[in-house]
N, C-alpha and C positions, 0 to 999 in steps of 0.2 A: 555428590552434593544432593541434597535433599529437598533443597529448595525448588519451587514450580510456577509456574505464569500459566497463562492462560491462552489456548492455542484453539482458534476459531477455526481451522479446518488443514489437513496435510493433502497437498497435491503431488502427487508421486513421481510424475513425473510433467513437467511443464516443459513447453520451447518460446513461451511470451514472456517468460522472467531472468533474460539474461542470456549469455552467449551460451549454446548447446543446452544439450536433454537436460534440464534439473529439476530436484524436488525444494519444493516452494512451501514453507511454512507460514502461516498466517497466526502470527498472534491478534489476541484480543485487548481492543484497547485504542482510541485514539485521542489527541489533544486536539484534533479541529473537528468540524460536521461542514464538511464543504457540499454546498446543493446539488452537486452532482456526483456523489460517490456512491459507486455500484458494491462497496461494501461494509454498507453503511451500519448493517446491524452489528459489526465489528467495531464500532466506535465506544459505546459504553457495554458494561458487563451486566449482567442477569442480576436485579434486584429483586427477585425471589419471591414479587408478588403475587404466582399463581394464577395469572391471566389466563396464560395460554395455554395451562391445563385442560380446563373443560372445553378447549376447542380443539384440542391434540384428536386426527379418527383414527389414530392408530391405536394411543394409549400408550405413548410413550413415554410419558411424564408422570409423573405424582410428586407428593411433596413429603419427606422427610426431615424431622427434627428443621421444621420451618427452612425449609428449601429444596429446590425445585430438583428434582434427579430426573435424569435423562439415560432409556434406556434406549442403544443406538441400534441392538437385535430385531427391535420392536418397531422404531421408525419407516417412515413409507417416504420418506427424505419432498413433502410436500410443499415442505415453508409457513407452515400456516399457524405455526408458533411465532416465526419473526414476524409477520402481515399485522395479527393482533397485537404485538405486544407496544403500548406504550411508550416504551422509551426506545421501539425499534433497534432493539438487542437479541441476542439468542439465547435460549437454554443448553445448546448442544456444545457449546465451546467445553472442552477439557483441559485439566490440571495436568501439567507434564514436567518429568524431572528433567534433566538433563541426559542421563542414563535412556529413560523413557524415550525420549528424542532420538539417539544414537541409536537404539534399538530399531526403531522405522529405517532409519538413514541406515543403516546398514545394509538391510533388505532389499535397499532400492543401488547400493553402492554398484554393482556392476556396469547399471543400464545409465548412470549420469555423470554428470561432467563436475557438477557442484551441486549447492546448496543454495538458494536464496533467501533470507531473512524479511520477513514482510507482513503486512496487517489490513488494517489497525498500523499504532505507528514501532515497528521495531525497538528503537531506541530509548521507548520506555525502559524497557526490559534490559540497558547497557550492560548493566551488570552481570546479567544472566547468562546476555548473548555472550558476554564475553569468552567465556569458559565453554558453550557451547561449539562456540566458534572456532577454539583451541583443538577441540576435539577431532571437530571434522574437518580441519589443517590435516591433523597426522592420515587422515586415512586417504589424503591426498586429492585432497576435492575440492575446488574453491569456494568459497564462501560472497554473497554480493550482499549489500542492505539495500531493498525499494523503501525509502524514507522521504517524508514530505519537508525536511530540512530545517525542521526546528527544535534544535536540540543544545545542549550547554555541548560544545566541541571540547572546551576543556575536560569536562567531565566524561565524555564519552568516549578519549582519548584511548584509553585499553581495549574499546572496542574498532575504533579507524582502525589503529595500527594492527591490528591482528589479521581482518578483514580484509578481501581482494579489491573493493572497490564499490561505490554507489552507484544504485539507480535511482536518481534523485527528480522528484518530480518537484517542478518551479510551480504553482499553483497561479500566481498572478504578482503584483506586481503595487498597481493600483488598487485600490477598494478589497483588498485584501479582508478587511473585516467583516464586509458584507458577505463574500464567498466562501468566507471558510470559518466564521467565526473568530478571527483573533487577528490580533493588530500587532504587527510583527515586521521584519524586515530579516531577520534572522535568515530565513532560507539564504539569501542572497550573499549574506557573508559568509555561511557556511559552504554554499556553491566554492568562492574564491578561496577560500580553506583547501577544500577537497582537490579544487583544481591544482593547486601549488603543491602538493602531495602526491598527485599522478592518483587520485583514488574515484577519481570521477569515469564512470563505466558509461552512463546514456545519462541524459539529460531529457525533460518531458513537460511537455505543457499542455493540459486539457482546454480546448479554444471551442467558446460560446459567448455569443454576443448578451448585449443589453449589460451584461454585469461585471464586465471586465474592460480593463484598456489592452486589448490585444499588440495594436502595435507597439507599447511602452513596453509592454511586458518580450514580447520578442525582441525588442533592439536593448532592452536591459542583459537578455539573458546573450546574446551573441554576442553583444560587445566585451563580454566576462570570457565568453570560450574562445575569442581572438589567443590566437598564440597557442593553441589545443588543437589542433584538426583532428589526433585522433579521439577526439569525444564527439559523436554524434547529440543530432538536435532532435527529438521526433516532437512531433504536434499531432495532435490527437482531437479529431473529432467529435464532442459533446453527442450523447446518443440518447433517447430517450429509453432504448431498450435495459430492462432489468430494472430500472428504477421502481422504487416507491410511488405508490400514487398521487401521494403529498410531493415529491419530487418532481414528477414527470410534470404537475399542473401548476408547480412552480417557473421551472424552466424550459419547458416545452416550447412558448413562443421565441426562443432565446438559441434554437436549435439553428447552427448555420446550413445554408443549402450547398451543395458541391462548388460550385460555382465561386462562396464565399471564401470557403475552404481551401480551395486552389489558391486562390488567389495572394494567399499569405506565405504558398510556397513558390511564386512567383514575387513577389518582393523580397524573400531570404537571398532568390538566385540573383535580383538586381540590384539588391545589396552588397553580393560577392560573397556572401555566403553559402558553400554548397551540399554541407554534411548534413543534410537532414533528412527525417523522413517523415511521409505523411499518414497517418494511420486513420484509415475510416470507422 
């Protein structure tokens, strides 16, 4: 296949995306801008304006036939092309086949257990993934999607079923629009999809005050994984670190203290709920 997406960076080997060693692809590309996403330049793709040329110190960009090339020999991996740029995008993302993909994954096939699909939001790409996913089936390596859960199920049906399982991040609940951009409820049925399918891997929720209803959103998503014990709950602490500056000075006073934090996995356990985890 000769077709290609856009792949904002390949990690070769991860142990935060999923059960054992895997290598984690990040495409490019997402449908929300939630105020706290540490991969945020991931969300839209290089509009090819040329900003972040004359601020490159390495010189690792120029611009041919009106757009932006990136040469990665040359880069000094600083960031200072994503800092400048406008719509908080990158230039470094690459065009990759499917072949192109299988060729990395290959390399890395001895040393990992699977493959993780992830972004930006994977599921863009269903189609793509689909076939990619077939691939690294045969060579015996599981495959997971990290997706923020809003996706047409029907349509993305050749990708679930090929696929070993989601890690699916619950974003909120309440005020959904404000945090991420988009007025949806969709994660949620998709969660109870996945769940009835046995395709649910972890389940995830980033917890910061002032912009969310955290307890609505926790007793939404527990009362979904009744009857699942084995899907873990992790909760994840809002962190100011890596963020944007526009970011950080947004949600900064929003930042919960340990003390807060605790406290929400002290109400899972007095709720009788015990599969979770807390992540700082």
């Amino acid at each position: 296949m000769n077709q290609k997406i856009l792949v904002n960076q390949i990690i070769p080997f991860s142990n935060v995306d999923g059960e054992g060693n895997r290598c984690s692809i990040f495409v490019q590309g997402c449908q929300l801008n939630c105020l706290y996403c540490h991969n945020s330049e991931t969300i839209q793709t290089c509009r090819n304006c040329g900003i972040c040329i004359e601020h490159c110190p390495s010189h690792a960009l120029s611009f041919q036939s009106n757009l932006v090339i990136y040469e990665e020999s040359q880069c000094s991996h600083c960031d200072t092309c994503i800092m400048v740029c406008p719509y908080q995008s990158t230039p470094k993302a690459k065009a990759y086949t499917q072949d192109d993909l299988m060729a990395r994954i290959e390399i890395y096939r001895p040393y990992i257990r699977g493959v993780t699909l992830s972004g930006g939001e994977p599921t863009l790409y269903a189609d793509f993934l689909t076939g990619l996913a077939q691939k690294i089936k045969k060579l015996g390596l599981t495959v997971y999607i990290d997706s923020n859960g809003f996706f047409d199920f029907e349509a993305t049906s050749p990708l679930i079923n090929i696929v070993d399982g989601f890690l699916l991040d619950i974003k909120a609940v309440d005020n959904i629009e404000h945090l991420c951009g988009i007025k949806s409820q969709l994660h949620l049925k998709n969660l109870e999809k996945l769940l009835g399918i046995n395709k649910v891997i972890e389940v995830r929720t980033v917890l910061l005050n002032k912009h969310m209803d955290q307890m609505n959103t926790l007793n939404q998503v527990v009362d979904r994984l009744e009857g699942y014990p084995q899907v873990p709950y992790r909760l994840i602490r809002a962190h100011v670190t890596g963020l944007k500056k526009v970011q950080e000075a947004y949600i900064g006073e929003a930042i919960m203290t340990e003390e807060e934090f605790v406290a929400y996995g002290d109400y899972l356990n007095q709720k009788g709920f015990h599969n979770f985890k807390l992540q700082r």
